[in-house]
Biotite code that builds the C-alpha atoms (Angstrom):
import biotite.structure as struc

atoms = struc.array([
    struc.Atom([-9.217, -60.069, 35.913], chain_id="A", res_id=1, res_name="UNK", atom_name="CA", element="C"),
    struc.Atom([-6.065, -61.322, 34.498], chain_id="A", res_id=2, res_name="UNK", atom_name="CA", element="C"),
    struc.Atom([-4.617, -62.578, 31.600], chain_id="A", res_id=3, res_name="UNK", atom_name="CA", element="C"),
    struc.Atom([-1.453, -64.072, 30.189], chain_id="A", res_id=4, res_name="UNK", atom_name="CA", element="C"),
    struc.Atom([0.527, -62.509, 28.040], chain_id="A", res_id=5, res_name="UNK", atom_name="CA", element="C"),
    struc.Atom([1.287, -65.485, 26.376], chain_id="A", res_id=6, res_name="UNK", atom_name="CA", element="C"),
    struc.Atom([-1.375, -68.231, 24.930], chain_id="A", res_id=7, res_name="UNK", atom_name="CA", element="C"),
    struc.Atom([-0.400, -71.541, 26.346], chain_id="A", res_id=8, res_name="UNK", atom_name="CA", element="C"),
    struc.Atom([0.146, -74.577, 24.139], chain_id="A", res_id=9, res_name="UNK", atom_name="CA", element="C"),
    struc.Atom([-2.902, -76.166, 21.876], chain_id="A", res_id=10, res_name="UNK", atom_name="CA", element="C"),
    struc.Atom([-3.322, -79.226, 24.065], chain_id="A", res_id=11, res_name="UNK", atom_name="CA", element="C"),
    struc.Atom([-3.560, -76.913, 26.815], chain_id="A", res_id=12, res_name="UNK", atom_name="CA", element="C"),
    struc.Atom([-6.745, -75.263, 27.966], chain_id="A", res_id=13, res_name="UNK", atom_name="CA", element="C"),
    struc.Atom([-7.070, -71.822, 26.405], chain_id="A", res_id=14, res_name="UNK", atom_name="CA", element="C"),
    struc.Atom([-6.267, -68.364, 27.980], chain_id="A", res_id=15, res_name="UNK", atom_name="CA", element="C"),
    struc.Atom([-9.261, -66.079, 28.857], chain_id="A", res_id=16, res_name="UNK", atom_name="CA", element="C"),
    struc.Atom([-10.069, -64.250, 26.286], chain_id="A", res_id=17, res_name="UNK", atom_name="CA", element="C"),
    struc.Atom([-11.119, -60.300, 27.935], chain_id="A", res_id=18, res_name="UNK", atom_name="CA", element="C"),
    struc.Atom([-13.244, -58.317, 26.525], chain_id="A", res_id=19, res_name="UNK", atom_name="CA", element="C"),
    struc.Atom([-13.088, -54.623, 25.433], chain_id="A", res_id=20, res_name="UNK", atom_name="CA", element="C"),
    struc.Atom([-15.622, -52.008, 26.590], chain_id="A", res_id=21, res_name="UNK", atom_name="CA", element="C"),
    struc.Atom([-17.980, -51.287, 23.825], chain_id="A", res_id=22, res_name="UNK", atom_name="CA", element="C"),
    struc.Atom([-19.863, -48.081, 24.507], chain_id="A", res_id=23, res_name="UNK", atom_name="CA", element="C"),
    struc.Atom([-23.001, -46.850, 23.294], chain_id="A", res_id=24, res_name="UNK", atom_name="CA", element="C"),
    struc.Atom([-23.168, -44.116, 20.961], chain_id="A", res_id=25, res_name="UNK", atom_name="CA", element="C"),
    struc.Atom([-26.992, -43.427, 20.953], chain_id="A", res_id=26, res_name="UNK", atom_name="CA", element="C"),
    struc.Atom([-28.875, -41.714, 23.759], chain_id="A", res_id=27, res_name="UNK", atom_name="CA", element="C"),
    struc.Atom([-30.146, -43.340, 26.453], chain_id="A", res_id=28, res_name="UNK", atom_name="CA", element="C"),
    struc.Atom([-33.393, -45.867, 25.576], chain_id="A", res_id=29, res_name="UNK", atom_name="CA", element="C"),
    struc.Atom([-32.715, -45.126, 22.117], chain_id="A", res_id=30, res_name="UNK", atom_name="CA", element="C"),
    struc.Atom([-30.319, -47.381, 19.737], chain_id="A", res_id=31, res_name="UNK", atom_name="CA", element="C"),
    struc.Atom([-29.005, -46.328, 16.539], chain_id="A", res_id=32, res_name="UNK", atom_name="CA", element="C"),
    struc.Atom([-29.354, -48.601, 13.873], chain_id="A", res_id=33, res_name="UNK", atom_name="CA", element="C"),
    struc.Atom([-26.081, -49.385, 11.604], chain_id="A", res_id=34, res_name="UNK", atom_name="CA", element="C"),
    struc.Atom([-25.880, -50.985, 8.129], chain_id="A", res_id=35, res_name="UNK", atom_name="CA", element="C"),
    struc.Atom([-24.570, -54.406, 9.037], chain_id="A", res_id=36, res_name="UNK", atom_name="CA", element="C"),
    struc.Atom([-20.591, -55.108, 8.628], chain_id="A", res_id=37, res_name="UNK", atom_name="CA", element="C"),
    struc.Atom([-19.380, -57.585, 6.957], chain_id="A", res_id=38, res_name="UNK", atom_name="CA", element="C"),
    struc.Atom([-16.676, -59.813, 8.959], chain_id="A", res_id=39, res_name="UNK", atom_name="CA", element="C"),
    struc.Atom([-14.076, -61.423, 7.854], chain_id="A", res_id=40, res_name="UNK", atom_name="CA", element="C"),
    struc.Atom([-12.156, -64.515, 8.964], chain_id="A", res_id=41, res_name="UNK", atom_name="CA", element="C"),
    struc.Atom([-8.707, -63.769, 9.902], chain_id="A", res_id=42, res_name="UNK", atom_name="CA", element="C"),
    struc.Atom([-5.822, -65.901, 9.615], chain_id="A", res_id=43, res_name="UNK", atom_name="CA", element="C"),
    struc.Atom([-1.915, -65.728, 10.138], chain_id="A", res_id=44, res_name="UNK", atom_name="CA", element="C"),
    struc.Atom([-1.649, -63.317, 7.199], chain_id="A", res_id=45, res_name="UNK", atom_name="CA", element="C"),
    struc.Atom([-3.796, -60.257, 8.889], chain_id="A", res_id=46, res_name="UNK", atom_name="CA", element="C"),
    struc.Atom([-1.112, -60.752, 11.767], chain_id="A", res_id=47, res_name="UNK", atom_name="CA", element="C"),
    struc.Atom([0.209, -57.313, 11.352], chain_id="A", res_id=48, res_name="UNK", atom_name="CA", element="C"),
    struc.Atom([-3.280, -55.802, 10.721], chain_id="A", res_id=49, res_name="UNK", atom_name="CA", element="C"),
    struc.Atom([-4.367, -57.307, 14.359], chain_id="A", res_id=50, res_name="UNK", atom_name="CA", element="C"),
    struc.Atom([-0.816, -56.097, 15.738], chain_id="A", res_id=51, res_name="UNK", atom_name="CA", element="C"),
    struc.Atom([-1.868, -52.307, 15.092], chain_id="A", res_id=52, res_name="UNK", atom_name="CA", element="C"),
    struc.Atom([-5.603, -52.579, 15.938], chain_id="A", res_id=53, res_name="UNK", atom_name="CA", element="C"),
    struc.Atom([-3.989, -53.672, 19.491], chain_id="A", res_id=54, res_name="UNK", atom_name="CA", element="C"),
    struc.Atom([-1.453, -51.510, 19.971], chain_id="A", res_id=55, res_name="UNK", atom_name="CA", element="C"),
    struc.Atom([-3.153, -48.677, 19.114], chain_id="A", res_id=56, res_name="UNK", atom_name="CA", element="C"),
    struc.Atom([-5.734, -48.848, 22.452], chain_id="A", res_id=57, res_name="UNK", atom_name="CA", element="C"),
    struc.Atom([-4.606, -46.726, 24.376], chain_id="A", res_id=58, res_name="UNK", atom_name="CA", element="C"),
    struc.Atom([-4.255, -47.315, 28.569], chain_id="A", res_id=59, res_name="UNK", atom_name="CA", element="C"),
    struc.Atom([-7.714, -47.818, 29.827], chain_id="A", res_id=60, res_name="UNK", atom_name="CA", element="C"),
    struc.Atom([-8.990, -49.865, 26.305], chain_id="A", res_id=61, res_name="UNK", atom_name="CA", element="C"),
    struc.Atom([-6.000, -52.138, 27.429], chain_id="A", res_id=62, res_name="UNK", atom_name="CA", element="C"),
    struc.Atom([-6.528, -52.897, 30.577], chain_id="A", res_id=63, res_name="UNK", atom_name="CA", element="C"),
    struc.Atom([-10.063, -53.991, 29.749], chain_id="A", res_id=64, res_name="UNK", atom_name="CA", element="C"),
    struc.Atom([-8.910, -55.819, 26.869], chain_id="A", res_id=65, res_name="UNK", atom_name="CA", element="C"),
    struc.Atom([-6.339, -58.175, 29.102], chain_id="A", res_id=66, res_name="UNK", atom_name="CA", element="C"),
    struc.Atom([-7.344, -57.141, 32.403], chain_id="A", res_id=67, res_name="UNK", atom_name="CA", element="C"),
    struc.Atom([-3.628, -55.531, 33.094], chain_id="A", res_id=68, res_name="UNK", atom_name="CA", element="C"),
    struc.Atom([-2.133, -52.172, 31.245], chain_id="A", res_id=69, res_name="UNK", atom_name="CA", element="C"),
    struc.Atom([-0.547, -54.000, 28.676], chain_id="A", res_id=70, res_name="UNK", atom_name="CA", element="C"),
    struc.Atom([2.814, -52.751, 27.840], chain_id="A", res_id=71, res_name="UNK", atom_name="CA", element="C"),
    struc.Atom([3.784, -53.113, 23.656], chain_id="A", res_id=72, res_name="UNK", atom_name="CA", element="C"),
    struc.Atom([6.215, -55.809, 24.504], chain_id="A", res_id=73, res_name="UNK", atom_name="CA", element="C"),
    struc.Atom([3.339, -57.947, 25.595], chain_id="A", res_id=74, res_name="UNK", atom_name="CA", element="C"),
    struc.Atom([1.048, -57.044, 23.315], chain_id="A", res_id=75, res_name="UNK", atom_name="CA", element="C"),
    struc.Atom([3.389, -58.368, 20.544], chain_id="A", res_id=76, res_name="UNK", atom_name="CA", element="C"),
    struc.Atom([3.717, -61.555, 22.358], chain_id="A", res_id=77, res_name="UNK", atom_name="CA", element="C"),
    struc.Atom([0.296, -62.254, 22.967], chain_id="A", res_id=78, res_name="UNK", atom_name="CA", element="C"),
    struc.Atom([-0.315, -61.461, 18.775], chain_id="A", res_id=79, res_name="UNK", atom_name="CA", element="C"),
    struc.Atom([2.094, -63.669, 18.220], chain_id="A", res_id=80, res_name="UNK", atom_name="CA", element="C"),
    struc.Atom([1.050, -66.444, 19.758], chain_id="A", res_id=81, res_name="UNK", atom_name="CA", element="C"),
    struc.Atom([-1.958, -66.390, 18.225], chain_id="A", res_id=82, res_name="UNK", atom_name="CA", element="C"),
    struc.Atom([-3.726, -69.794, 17.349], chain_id="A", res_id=83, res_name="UNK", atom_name="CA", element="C"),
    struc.Atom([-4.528, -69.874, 14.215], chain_id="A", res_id=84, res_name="UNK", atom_name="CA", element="C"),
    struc.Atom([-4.874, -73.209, 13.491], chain_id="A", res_id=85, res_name="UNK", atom_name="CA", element="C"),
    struc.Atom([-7.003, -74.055, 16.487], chain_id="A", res_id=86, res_name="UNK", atom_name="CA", element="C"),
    struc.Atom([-8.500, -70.816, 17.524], chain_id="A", res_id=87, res_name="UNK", atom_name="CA", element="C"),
    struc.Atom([-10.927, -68.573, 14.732], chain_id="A", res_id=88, res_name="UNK", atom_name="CA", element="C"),
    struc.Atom([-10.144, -64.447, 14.549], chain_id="A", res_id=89, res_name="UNK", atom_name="CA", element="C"),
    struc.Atom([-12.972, -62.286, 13.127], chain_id="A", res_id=90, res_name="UNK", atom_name="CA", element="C"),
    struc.Atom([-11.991, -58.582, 11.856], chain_id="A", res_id=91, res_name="UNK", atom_name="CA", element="C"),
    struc.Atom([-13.844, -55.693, 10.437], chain_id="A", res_id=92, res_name="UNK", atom_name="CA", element="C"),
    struc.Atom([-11.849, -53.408, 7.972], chain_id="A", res_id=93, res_name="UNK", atom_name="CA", element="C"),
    struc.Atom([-12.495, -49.771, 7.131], chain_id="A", res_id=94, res_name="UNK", atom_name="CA", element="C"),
    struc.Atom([-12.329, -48.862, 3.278], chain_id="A", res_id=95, res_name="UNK", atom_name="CA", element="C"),
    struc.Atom([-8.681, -47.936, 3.745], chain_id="A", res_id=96, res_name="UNK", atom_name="CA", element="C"),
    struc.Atom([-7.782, -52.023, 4.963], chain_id="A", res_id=97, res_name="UNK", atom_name="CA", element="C"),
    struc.Atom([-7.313, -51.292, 8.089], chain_id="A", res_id=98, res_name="UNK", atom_name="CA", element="C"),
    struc.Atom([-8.398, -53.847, 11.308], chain_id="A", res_id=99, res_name="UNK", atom_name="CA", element="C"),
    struc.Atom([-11.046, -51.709, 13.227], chain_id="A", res_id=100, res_name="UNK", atom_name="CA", element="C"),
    struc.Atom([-12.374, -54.433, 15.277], chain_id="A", res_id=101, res_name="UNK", atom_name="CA", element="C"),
    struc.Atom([-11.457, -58.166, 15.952], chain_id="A", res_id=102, res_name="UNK", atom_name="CA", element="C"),
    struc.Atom([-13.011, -60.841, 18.035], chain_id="A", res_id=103, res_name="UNK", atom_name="CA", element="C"),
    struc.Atom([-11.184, -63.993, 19.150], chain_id="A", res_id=104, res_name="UNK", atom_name="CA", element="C"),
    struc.Atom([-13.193, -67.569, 19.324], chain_id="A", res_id=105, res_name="UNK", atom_name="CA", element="C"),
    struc.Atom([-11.009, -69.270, 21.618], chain_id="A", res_id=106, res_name="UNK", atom_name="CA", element="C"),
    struc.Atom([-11.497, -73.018, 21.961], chain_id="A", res_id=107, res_name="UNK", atom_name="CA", element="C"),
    struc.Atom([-11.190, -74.197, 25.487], chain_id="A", res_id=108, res_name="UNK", atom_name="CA", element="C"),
    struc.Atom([-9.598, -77.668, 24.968], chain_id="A", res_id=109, res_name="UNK", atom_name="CA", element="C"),
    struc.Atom([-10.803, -80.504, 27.899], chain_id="A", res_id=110, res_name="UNK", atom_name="CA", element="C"),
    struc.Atom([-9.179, -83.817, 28.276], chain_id="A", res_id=111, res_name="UNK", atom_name="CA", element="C"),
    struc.Atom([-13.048, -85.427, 28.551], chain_id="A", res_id=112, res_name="UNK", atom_name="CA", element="C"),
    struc.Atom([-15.642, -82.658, 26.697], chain_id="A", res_id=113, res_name="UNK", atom_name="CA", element="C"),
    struc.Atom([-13.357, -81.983, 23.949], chain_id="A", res_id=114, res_name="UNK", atom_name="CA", element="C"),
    struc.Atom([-13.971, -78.348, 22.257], chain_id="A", res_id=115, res_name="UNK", atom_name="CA", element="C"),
    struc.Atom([-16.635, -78.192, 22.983], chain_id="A", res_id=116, res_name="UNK", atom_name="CA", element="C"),
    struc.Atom([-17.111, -74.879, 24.598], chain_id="A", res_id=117, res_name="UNK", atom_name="CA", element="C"),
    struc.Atom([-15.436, -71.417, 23.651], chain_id="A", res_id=118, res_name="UNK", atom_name="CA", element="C"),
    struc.Atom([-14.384, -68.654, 24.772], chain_id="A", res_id=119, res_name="UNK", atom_name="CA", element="C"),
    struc.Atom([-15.302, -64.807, 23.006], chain_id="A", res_id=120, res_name="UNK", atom_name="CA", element="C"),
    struc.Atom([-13.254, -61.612, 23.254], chain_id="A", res_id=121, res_name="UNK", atom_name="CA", element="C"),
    struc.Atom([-13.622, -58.824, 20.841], chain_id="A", res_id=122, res_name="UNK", atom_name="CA", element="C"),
    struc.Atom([-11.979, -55.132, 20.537], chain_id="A", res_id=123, res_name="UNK", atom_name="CA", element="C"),
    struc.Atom([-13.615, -52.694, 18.631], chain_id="A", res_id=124, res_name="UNK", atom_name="CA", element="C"),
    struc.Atom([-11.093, -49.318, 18.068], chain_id="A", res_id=125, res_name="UNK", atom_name="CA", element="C"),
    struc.Atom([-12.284, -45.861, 19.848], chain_id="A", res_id=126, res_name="UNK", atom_name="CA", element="C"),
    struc.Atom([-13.273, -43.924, 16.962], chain_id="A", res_id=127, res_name="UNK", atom_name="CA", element="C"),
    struc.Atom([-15.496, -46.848, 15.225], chain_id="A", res_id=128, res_name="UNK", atom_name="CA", element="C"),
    struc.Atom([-17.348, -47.833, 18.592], chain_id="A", res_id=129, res_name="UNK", atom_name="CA", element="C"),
    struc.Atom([-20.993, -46.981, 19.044], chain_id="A", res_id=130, res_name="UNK", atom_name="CA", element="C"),
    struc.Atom([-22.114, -48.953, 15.497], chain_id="A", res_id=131, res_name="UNK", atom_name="CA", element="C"),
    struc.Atom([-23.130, -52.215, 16.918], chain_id="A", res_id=132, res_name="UNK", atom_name="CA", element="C"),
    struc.Atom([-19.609, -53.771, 15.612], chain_id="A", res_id=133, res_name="UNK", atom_name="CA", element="C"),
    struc.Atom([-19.023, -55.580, 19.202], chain_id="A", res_id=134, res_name="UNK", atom_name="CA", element="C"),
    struc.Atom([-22.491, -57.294, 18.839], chain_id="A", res_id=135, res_name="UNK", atom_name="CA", element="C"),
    struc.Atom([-22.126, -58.290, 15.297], chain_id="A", res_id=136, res_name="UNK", atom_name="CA", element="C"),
    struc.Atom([-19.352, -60.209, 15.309], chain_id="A", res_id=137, res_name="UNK", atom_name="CA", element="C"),
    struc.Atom([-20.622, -61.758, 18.532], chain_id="A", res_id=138, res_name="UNK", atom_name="CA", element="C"),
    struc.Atom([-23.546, -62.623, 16.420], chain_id="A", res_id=139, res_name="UNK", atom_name="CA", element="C"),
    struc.Atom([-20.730, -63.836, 14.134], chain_id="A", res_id=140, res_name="UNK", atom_name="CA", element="C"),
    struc.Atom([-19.085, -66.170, 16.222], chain_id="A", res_id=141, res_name="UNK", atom_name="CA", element="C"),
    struc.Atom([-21.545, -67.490, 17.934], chain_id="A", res_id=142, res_name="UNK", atom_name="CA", element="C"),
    struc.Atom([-23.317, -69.050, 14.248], chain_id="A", res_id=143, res_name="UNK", atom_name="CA", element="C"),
    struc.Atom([-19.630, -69.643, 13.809], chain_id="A", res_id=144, res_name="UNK", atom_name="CA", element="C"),
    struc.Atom([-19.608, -71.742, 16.925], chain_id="A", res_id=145, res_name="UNK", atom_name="CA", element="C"),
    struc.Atom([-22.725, -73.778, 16.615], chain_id="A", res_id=146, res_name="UNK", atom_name="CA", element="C"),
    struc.Atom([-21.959, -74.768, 13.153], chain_id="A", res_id=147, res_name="UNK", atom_name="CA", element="C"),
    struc.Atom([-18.401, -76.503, 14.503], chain_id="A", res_id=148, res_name="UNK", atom_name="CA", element="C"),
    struc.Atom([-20.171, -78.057, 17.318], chain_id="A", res_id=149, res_name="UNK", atom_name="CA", element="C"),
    struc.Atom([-19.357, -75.542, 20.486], chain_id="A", res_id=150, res_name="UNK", atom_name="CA", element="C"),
    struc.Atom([-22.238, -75.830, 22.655], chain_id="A", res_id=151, res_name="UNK", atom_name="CA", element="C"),
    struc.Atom([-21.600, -73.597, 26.294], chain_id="A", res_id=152, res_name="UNK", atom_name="CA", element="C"),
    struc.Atom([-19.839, -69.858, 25.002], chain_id="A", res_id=153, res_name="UNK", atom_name="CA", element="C"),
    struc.Atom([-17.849, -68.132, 27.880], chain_id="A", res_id=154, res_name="UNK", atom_name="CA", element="C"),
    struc.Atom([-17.563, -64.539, 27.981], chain_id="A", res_id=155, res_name="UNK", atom_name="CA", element="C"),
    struc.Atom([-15.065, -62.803, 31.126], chain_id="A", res_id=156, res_name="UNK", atom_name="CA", element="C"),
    struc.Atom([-15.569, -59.110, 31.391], chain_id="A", res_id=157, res_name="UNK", atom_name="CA", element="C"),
    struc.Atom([-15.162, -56.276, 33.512], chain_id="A", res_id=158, res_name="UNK", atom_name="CA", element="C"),
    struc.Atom([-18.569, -56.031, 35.769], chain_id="A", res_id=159, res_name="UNK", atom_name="CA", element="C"),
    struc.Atom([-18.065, -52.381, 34.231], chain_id="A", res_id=160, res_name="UNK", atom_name="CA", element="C"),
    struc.Atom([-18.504, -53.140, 31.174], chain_id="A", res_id=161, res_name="UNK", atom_name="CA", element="C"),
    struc.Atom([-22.401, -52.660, 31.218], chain_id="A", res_id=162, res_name="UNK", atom_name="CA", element="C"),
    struc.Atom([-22.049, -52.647, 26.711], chain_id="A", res_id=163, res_name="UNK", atom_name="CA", element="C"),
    struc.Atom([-21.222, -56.174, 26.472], chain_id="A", res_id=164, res_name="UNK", atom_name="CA", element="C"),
    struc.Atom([-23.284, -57.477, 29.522], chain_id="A", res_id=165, res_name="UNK", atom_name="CA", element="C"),
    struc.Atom([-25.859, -56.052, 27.829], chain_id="A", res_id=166, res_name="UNK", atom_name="CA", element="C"),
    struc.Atom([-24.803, -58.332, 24.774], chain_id="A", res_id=167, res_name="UNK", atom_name="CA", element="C"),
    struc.Atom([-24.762, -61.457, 26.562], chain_id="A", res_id=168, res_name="UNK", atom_name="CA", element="C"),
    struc.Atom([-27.847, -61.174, 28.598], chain_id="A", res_id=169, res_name="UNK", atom_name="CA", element="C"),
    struc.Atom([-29.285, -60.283, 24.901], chain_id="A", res_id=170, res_name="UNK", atom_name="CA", element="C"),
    struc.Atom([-28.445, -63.546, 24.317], chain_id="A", res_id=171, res_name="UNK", atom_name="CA", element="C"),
    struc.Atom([-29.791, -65.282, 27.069], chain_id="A", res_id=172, res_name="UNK", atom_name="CA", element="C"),
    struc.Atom([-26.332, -65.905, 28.701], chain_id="A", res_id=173, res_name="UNK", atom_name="CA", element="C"),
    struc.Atom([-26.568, -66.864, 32.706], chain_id="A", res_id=174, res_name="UNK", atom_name="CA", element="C"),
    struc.Atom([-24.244, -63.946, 34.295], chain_id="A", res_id=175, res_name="UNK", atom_name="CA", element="C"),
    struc.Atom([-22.572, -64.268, 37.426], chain_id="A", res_id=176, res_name="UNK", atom_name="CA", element="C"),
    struc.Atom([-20.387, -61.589, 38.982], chain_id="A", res_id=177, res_name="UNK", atom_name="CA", element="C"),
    struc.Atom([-18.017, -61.601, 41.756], chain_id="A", res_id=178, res_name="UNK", atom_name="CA", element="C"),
    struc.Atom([-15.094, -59.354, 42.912], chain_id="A", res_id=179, res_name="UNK", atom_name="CA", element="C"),
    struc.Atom([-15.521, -56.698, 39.884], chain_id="A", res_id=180, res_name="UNK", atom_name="CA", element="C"),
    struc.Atom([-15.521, -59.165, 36.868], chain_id="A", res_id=181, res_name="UNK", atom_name="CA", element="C"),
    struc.Atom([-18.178, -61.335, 35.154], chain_id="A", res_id=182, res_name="UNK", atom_name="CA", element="C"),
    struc.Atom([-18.478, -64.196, 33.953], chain_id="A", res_id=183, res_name="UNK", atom_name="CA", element="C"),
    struc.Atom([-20.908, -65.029, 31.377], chain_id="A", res_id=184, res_name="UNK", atom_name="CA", element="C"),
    struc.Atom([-22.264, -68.439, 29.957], chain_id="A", res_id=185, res_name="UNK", atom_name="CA", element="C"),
    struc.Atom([-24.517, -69.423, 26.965], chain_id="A", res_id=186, res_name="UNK", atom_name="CA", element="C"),
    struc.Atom([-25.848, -72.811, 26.010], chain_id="A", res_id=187, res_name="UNK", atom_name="CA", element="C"),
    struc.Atom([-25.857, -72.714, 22.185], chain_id="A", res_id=188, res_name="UNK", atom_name="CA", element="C"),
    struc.Atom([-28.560, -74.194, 20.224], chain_id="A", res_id=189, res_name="UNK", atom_name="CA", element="C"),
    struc.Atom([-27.289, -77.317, 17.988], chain_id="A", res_id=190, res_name="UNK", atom_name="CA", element="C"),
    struc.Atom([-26.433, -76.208, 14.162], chain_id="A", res_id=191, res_name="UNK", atom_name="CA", element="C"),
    struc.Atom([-28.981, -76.169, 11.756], chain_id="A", res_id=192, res_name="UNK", atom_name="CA", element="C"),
    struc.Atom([-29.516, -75.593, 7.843], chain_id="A", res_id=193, res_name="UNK", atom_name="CA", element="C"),
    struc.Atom([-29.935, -72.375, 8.394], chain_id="A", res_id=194, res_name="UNK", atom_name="CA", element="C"),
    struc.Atom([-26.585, -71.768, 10.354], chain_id="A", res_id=195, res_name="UNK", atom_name="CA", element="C"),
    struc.Atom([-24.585, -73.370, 7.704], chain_id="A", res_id=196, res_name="UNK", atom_name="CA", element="C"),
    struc.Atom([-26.281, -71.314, 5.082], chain_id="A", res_id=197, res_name="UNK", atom_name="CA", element="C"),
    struc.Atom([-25.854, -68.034, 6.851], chain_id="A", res_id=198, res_name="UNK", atom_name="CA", element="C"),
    struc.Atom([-22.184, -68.342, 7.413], chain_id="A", res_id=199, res_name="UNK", atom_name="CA", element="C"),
    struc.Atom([-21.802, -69.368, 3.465], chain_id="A", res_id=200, res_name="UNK", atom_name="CA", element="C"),
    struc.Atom([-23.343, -66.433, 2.403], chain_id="A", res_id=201, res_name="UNK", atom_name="CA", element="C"),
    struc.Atom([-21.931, -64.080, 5.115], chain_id="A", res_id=202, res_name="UNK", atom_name="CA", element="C"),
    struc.Atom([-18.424, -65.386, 3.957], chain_id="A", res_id=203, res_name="UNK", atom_name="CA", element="C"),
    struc.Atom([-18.468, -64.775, 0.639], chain_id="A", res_id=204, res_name="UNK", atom_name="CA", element="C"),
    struc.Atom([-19.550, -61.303, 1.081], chain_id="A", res_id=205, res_name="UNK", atom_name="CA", element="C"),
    struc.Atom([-16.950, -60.502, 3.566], chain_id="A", res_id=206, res_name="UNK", atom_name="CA", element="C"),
    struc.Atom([-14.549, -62.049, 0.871], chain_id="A", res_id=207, res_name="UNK", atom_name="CA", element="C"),
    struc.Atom([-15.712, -59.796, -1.554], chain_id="A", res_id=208, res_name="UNK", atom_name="CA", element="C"),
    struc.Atom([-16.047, -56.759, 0.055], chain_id="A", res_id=209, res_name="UNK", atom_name="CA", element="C"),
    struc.Atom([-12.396, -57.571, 1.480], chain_id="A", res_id=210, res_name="UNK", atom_name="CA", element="C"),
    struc.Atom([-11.115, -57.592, -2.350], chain_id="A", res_id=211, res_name="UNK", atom_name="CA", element="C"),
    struc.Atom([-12.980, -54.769, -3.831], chain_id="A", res_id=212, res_name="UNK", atom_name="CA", element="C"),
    struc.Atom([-11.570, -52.499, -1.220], chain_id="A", res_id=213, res_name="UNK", atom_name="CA", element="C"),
    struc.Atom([-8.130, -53.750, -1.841], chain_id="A", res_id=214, res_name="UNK", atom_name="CA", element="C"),
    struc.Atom([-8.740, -52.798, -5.656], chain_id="A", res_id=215, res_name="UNK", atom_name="CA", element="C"),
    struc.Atom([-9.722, -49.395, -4.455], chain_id="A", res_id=216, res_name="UNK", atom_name="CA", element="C"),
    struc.Atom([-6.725, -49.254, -2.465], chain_id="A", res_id=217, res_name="UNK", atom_name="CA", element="C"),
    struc.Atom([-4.577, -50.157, -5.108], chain_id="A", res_id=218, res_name="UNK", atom_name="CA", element="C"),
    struc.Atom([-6.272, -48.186, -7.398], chain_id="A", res_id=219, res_name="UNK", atom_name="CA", element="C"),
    struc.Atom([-5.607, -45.373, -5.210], chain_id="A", res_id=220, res_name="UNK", atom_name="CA", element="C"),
    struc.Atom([-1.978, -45.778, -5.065], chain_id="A", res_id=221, res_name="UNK", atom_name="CA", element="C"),
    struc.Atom([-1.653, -45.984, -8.401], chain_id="A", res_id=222, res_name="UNK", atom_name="CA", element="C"),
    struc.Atom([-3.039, -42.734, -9.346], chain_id="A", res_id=223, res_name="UNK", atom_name="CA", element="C"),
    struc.Atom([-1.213, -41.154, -6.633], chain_id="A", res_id=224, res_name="UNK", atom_name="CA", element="C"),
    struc.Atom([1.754, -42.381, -8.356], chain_id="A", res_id=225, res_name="UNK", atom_name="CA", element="C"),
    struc.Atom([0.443, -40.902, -11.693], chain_id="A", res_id=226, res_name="UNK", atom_name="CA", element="C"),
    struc.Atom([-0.247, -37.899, -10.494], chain_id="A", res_id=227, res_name="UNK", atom_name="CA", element="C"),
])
């Protein structure tokens, strides 16, 4: 598995988006439940934020993330090159602000189809993996997807990464593996009332949790400063 260090241009079709491994933290035949997350919609501003989430895999998390050992030079390219304005970036923040995982909705742009299909990547840093974050926000983008009219979702990934297989053949997604990597598709049920509802209401509360931390944060600092 490869994948460029730099995004090509909109009208172009878009890069593969890799995936992270996303281990399990609960035993064997037993899953831990974890209070659901909620996800936020990134845009140019969180640039920064998704800079250090990257960079701070270290070898092995990188190479499953683009498929090479990303050096920091390309890592910093790749971030910025980001398409925000065609492309949608999900994040999960700890109570300090800071990006703990990310997953990138990557529209694959075709002269006669459209956008209509996508392609999903997510990260999820070392010390937060194990709490279901990687399967949430692909629960995320895949509502996410059907309510702007995506209808096939493409996952690449490591055949190693048995975490996120896992995810996609969860979903129903057709698998098909060949020379170490897979590639994973899933036909996506049209949009519905429901969908749009859901994503309303799972908005706003990722807003608002996103602003009452930054009050604590600030509140934090200030009494520091007091102090």
């Amino acid at each position: 598995m490869s994948g460029a260090a730099i995004p090509p241009a909109p009208q172009e079709r878009a890069p593969r988006v890799p995936v992270l491994d996303l281990p399990e933290a609960s035993a064997p035949g037993r899953r831990r439940r974890w209070a659901r997350a909620p996800i936020r919609t990134l845009d140019a501003s969180h640039r920064d934020a998704i800079l250090a989430h990257l960079l701070a895999l270290d070898e092995r998390d990188r190479y499953l993330r683009f498929g090479y050992a990303a050096q920091d030079a390309q890592i910093r390219r790749y971030v910025e090159g980001l398409r925000f304005g065609l492309d949608d970036i999900f994040g999960i923040f700890n109570r300090r602000l800071q990006l703990i995982a990310m997953a990138h909705l990557a529209y694959m742009v075709d002269a006669q189809r459209g956008s209509d299909s996508a392609e999903f990547g997510v990260s999820v840093s070392a010390h937060a993996r194990g709490r279901g974050y990687g399967h949430q926000l692909f629960e995320r983008a895949v509502v996410h997807a059907r309510n702007h009219g995506v209808r096939y979702l493409y996952i690449h990934a490591l055949s190693e990464n048995v975490p996120m297989l896992r995810i996609a053949r969860g979903a129903g997604a057709t698998v098909v593996q060949h020379a170490g990597e897979s590639e994973c598709h899933l036909e996506l049920p049209p949009a519905d009332f429901g969908s749009h509802v859901g994503e309303l209401l799972e908005q706003e509360v990722a807003r608002t949790d996103y602003w009452l931390k930054a009050l604590r944060s600030l509140g934090r600092r200030l009494i520091g400063r007091v102090r």
